[in-house]
C-alpha positions as CSV (number, residue, x, y, z in Angstrom):
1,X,-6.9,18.1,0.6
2,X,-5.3,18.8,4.1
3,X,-7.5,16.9,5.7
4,X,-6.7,14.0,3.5
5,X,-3.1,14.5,4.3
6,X,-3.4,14.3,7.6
7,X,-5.2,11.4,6.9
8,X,-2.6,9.6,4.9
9,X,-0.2,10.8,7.4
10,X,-2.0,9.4,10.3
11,X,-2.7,6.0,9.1
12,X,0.8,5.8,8.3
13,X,2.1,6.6,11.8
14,X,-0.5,4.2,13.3
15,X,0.9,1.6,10.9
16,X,4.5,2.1,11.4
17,X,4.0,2.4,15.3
18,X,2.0,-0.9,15.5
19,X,4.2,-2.8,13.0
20,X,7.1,-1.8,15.0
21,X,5.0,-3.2,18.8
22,X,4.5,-6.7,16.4
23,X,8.4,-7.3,15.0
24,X,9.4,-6.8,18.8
25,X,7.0,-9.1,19.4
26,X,6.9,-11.8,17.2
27,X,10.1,-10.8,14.6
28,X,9.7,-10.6,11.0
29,X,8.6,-14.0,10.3
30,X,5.1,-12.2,8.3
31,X,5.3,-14.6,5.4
32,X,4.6,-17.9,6.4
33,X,1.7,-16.4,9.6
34,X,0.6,-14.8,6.5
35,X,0.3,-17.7,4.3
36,X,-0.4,-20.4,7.0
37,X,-3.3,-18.7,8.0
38,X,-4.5,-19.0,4.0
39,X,-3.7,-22.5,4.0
40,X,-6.0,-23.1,7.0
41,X,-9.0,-22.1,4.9
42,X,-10.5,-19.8,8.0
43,X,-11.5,-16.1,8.7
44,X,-8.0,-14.8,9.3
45,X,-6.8,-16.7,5.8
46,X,-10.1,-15.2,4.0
47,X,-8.8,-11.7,5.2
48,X,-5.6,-12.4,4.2
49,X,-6.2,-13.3,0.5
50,X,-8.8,-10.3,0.5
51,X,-5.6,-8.3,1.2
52,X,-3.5,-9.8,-0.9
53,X,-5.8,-9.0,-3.9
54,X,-6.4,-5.8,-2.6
55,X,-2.3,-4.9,-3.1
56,X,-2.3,-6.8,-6.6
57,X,-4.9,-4.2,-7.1
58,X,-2.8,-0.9,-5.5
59,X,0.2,-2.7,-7.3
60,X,-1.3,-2.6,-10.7
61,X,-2.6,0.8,-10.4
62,X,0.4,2.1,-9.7
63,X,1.7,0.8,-12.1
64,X,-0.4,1.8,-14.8
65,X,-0.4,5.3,-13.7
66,X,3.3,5.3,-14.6
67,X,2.4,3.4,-17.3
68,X,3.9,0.2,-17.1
69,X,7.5,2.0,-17.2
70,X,10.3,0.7,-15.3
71,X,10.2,2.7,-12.6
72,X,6.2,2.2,-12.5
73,X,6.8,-1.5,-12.5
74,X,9.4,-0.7,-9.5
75,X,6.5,1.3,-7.5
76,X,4.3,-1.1,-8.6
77,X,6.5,-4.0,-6.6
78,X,6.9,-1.6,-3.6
79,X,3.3,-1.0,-3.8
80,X,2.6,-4.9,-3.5
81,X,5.0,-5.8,-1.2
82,X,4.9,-2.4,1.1
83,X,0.6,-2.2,1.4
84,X,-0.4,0.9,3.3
85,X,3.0,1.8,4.6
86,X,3.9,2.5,0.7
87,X,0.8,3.9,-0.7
88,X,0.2,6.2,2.2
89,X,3.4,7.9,1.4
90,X,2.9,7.9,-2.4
91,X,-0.4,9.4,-2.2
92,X,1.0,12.1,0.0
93,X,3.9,12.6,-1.9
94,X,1.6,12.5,-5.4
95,X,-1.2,15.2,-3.7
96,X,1.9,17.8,-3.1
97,X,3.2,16.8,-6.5
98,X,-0.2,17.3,-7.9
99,X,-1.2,20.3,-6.0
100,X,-4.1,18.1,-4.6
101,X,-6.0,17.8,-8.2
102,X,-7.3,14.1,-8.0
103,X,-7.6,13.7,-11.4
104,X,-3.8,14.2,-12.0
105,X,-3.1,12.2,-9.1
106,X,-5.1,9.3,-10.2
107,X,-4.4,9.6,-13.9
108,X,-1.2,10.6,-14.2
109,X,0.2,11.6,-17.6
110,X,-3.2,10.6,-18.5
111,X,-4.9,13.6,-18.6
């Protein structure tokens, strides 16, 4: 389990520091780069959608582990619109909560 904390924790530095090199960069305009390159109907827009479904995906998880409570549809909205940056800190924050039992941290209350 600590070495998949120091996983999460290192894809989430990697992500922050190169998000951070981009908005200096280029701004905060991610929308419509991320949506004009859809609309092209190329590689970069095939990868896009593929990540887009990929957070519906992490979004609807999340929020069925909290089971479709307020506050699970909240994470699930963070989850969606925050990608990596969010789930990296969730799963952290869920393997210390969980004491590093997967099951509890992919069920939930399920259990």
């Amino acid at each position: 389990m600590i070495a998949f904390r120091i996983y999460l924790a290192a894809l989430w530095v990697i992500l922050i520091g190169y998000t951070a090199v981009v908005i200096a960069e280029h701004g905060m305009a991610l929308l419509p780069v991320f949506f004009g390159d859809m609309r092209v109907i190329a590689w970069p827009g095939q990868f896009n959608l593929d990540f887009l479904m990929m957070l519906t995906l992490s979004a609807l998880w999340v929020s069925w582990r909290h089971q479709f409570s307020a506050g699970g549809l909240a994470l699930g909205l963070l989850a969606l619109c925050g990608g990596a940056s969010f789930l990296t800190v969730y799963l952290f924050l869920l393997s210390l909560q969980c004491k590093g039992d997967m099951k509890k941290i992919l069920l939930g209350a399920r259990l």
